[in-house]
C-alpha positions as YAML, in Angstrom:
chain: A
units: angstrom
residues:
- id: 1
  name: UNK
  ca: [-1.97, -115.26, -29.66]
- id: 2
  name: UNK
  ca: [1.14, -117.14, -28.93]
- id: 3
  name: UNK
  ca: [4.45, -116.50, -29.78]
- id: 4
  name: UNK
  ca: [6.46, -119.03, -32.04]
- id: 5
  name: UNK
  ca: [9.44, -118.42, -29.58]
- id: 6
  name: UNK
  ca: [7.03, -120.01, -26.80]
- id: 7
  name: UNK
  ca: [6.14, -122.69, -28.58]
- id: 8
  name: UNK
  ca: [9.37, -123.22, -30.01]
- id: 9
  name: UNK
  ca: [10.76, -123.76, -26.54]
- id: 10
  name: UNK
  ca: [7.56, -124.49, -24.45]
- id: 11
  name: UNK
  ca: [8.71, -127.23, -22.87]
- id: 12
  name: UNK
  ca: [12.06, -126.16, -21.84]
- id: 13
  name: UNK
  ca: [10.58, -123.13, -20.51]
- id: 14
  name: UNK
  ca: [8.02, -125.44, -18.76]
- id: 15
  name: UNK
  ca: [10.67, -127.28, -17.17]
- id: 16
  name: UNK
  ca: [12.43, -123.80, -15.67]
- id: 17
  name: UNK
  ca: [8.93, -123.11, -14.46]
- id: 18
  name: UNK
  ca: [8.89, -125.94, -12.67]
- id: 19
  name: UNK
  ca: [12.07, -125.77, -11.29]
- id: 20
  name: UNK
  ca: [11.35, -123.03, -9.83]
- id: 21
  name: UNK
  ca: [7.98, -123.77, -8.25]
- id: 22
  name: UNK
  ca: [9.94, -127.08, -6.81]
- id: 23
  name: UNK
  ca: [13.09, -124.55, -5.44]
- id: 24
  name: UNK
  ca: [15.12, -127.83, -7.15]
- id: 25
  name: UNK
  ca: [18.53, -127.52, -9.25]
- id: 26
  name: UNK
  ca: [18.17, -127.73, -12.78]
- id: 27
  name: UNK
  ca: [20.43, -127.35, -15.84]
- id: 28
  name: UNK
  ca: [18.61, -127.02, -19.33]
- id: 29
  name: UNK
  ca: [22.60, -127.73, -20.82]
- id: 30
  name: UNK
  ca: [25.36, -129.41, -19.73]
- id: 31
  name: UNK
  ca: [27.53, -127.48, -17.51]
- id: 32
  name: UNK
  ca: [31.07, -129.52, -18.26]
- id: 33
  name: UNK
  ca: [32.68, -129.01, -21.65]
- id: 34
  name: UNK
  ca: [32.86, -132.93, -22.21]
- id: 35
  name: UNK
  ca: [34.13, -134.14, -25.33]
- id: 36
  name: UNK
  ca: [31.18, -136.27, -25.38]
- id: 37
  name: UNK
  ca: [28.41, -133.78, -25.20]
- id: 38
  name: UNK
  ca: [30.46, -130.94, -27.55]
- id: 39
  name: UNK
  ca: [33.01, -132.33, -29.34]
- id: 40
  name: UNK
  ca: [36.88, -132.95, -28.59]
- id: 41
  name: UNK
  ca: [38.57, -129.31, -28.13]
- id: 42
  name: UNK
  ca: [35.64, -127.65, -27.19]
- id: 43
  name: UNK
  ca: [36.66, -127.02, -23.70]
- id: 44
  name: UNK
  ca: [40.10, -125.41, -25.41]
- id: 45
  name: UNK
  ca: [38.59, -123.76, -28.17]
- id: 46
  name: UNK
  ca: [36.05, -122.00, -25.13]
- id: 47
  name: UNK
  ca: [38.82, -121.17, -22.86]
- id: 48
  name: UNK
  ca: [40.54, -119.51, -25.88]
- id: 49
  name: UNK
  ca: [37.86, -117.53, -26.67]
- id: 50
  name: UNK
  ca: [37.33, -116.61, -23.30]
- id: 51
  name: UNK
  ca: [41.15, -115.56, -22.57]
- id: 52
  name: UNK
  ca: [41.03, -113.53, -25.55]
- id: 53
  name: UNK
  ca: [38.09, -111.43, -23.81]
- id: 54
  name: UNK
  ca: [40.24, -110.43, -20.71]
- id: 55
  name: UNK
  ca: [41.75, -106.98, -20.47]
- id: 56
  name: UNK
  ca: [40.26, -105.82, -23.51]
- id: 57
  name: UNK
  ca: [37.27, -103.67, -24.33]
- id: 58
  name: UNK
  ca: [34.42, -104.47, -26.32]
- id: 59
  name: UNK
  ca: [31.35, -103.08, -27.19]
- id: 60
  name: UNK
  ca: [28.04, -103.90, -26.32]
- id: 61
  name: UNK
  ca: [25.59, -103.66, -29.65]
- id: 62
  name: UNK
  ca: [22.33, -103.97, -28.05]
- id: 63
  name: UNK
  ca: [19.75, -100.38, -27.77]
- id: 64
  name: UNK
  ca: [20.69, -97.95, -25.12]
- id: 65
  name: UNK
  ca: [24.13, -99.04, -24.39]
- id: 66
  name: UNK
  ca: [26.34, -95.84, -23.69]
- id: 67
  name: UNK
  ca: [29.43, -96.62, -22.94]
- id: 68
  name: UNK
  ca: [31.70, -100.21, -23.74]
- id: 69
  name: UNK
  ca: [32.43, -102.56, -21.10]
- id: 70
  name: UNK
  ca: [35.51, -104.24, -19.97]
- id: 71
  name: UNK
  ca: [35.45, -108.39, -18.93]
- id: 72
  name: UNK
  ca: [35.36, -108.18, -15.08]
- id: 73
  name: UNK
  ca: [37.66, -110.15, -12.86]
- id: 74
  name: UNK
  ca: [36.56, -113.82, -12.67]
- id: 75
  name: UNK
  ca: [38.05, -116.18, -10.17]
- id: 76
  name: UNK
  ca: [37.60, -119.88, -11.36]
- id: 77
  name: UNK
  ca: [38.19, -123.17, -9.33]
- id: 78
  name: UNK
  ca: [38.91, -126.67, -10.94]
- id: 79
  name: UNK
  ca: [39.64, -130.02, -9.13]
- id: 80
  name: UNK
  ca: [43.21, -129.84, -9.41]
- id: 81
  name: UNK
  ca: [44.13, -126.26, -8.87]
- id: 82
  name: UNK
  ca: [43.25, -123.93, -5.96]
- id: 83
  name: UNK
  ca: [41.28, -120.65, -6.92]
- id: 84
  name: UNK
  ca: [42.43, -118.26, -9.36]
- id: 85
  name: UNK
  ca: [41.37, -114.73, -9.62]
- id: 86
  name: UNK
  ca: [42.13, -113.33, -13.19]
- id: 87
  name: UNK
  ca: [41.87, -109.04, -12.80]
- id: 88
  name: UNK
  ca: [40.28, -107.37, -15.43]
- id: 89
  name: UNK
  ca: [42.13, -104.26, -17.10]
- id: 90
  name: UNK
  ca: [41.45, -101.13, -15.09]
- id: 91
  name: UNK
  ca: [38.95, -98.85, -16.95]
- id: 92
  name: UNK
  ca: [39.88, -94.71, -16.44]
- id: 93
  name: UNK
  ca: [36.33, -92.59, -15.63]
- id: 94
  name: UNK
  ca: [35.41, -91.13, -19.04]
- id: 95
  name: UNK
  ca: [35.62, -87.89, -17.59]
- id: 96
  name: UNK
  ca: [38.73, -86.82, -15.61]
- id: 97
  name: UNK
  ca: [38.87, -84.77, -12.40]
- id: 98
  name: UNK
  ca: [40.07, -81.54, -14.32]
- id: 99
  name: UNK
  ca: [37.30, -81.82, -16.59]
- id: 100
  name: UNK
  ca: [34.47, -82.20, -13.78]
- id: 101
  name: UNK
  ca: [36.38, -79.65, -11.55]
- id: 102
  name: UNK
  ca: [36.48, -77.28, -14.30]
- id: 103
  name: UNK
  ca: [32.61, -78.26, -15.32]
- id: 104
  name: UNK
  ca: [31.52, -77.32, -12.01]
- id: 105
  name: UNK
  ca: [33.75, -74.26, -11.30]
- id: 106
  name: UNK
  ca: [31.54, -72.83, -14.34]
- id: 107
  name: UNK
  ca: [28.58, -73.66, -13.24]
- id: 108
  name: UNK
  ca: [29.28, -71.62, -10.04]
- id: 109
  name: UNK
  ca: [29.73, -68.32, -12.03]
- id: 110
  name: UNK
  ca: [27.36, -69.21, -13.89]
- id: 111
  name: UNK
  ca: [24.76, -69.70, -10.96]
- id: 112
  name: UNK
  ca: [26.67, -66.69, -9.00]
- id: 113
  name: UNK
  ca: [23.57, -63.87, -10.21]
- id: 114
  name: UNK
  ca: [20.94, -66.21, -9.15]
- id: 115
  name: UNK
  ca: [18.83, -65.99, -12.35]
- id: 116
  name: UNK
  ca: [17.66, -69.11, -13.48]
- id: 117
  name: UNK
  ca: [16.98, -67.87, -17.19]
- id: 118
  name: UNK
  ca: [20.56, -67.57, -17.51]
- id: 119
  name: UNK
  ca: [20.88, -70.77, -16.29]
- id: 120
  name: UNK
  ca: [18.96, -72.38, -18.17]
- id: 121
  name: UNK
  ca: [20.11, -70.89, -21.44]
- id: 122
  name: UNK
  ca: [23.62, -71.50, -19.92]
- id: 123
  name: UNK
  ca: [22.63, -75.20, -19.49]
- id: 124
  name: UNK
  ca: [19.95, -76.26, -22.25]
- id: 125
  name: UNK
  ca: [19.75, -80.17, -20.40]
- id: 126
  name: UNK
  ca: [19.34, -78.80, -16.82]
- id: 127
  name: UNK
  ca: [15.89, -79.11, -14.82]
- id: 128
  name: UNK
  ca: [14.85, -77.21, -12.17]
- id: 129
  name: UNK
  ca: [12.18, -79.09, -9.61]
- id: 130
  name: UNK
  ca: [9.71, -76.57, -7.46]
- id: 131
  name: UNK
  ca: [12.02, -76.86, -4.58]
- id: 132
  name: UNK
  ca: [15.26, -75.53, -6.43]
- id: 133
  name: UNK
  ca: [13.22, -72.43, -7.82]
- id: 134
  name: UNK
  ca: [11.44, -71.42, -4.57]
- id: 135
  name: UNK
  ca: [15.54, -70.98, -3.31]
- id: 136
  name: UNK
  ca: [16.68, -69.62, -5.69]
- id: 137
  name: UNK
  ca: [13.64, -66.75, -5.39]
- id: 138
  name: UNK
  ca: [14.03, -66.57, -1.92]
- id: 139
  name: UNK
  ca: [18.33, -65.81, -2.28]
- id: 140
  name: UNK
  ca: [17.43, -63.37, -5.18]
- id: 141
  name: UNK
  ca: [15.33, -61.68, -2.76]
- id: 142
  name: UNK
  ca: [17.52, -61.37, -0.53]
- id: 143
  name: UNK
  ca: [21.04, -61.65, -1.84]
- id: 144
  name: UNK
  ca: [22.38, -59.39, -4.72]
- id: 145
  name: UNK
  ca: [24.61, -63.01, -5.39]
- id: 146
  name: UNK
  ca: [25.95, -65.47, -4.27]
- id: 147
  name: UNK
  ca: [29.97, -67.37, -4.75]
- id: 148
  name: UNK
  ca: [30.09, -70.84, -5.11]
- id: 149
  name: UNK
  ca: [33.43, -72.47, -3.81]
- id: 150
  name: UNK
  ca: [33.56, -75.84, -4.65]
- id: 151
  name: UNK
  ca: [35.77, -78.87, -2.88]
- id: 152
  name: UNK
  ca: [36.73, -82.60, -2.42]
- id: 153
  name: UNK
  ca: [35.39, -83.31, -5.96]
- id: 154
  name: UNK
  ca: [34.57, -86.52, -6.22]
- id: 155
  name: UNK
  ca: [33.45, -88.73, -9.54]
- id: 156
  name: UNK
  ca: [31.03, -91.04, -8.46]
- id: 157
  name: UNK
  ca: [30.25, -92.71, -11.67]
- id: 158
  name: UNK
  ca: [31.16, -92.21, -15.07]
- id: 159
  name: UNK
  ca: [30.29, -93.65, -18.71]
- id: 160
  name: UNK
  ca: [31.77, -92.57, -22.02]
- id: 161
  name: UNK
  ca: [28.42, -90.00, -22.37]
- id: 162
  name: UNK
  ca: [27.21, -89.45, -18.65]
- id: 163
  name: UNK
  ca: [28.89, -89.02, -14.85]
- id: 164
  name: UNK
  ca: [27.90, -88.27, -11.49]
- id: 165
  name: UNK
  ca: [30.04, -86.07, -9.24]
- id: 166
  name: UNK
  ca: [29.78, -84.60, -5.12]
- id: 167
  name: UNK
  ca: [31.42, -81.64, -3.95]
- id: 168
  name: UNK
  ca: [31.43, -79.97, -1.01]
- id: 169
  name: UNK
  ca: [30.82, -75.93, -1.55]
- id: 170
  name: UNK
  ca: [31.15, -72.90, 0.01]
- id: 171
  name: UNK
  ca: [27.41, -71.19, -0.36]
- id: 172
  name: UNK
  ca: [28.67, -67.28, 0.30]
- id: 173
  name: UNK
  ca: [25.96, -64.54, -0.59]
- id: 174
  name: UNK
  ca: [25.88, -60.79, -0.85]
- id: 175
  name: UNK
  ca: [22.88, -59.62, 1.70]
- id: 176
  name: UNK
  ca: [20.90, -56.87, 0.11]
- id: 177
  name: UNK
  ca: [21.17, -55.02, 3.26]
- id: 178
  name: UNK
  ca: [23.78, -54.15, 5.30]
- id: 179
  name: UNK
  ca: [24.15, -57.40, 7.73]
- id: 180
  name: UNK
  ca: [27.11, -60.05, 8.06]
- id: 181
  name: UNK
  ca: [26.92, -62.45, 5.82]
- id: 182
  name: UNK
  ca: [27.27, -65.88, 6.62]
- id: 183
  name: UNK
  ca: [28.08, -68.31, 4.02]
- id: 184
  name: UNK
  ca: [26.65, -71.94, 3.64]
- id: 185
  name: UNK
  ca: [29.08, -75.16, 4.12]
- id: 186
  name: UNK
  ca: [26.76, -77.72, 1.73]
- id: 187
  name: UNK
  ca: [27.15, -80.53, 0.07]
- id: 188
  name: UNK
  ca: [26.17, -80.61, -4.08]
- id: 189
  name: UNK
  ca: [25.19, -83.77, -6.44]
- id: 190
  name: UNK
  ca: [25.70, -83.02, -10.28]
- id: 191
  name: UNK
  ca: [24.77, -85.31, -12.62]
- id: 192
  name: UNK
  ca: [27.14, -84.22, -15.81]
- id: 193
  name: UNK
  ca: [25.77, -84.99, -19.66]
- id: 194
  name: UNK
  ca: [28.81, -84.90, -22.79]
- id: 195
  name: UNK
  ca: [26.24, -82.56, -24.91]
- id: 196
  name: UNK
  ca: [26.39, -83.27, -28.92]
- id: 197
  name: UNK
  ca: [29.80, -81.22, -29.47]
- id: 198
  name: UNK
  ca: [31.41, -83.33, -27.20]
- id: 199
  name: UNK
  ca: [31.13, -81.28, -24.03]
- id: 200
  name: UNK
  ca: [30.43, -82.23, -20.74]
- id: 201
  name: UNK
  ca: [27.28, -80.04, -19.55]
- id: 202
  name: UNK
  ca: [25.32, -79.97, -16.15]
- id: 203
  name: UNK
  ca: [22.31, -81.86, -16.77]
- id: 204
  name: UNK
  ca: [20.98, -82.08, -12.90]
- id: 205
  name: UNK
  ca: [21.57, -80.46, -9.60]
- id: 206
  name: UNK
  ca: [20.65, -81.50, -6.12]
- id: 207
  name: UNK
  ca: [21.60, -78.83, -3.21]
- id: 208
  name: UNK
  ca: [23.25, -77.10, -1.31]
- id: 209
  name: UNK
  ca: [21.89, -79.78, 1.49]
...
């Protein structure tokens, strides 16, 4: 059964079809804000609305958004000005570098006895995949625990509700028996979670690699 948006707009949608079959240029609206096609001051009344966009934040309504979004930079050329690049407001991470420092400085004494109950119950949002549990076995077999050390934190990528963050780290672990121990220079990828009291949580782990 068709749609009545379809058929509403069959044959403009036929026409973008065919555009695109033919690789040919093809406009379904005028592109210039003449007075003739939208009225006198429409071109003003658009720029307007579009300057009063720029350096300010505004949410995005539709499902699954997570964080708002700022107007990026847009550089704009007319016929009787040379290009024009208008910057967008800069947009701070929605978590700072204390906060992930701090976040992952946890998680190391956290993960320091090697027990992934505790980490789990420690970290309701975090998944373990076969790979992570086989090493942690193997270190709890071997080590009695292990200090995590964690450096050149970096944020990645951040929204207002999740983040991504590297570190290098310092893998050193307690031998059962009585050898030298040689600690790990590795490289970590968290993926961080703001949990429902407005925490940030470690949802994700990848390494030491």
């Amino acid at each position: 059964m068709s749609h009545p948006f379809f058929e509403r707009h069959r044959a403009l949608l036929e026409r973008a079809v065919q555009a695109i079959h033919e690789r040919s240029y093809w406009s379904a609206f005028p592109e210039s804000a003449s007075p003739k096609v939208y009225g006198e001051g429409a071109a003003e009344a658009g720029k307007a609305e579009f300057d009063a966009l720029l350096n300010h934040r505004f949410p995005l309504t539709q499902p699954a958004t997570v964080a708002p979004t700022v107007a990026p930079s847009i550089t704009s050329t007319t016929a009787s000005s040379t290009p024009t690049t208008i910057p967008a407001a800069p947009s701070a991470p929605a978590i700072d570098q204390a906060t992930a420092v701090r976040v992952l400085n946890e998680y190391g004494q956290v993960a320091r006895a090697l027990d992934l109950t505790v980490l789990q119950n420690s970290y309701p949002l975090l998944s373990f995949g076969a790979t992570a549990k086989l090493r942690f076995d193997a270190l709890k077999k071997n080590y009695s625990y292990c200090d995590y050390t964690f450096s050149n934190v970096k944020i990645a990528f951040s929204t207002a509700t999740d983040a991504s963050v590297g570190a290098d780290v310092v893998e050193a672990c307690k031998p059962r028996i009585a050898v030298p121990a040689k600690p790990l220079n590795a490289v970590m990828q968290f993926t961080l979670r703001k949990a429902a009291n407005g925490a940030w949580t470690v949802a994700s782990v990848v390494g030491p690699s």
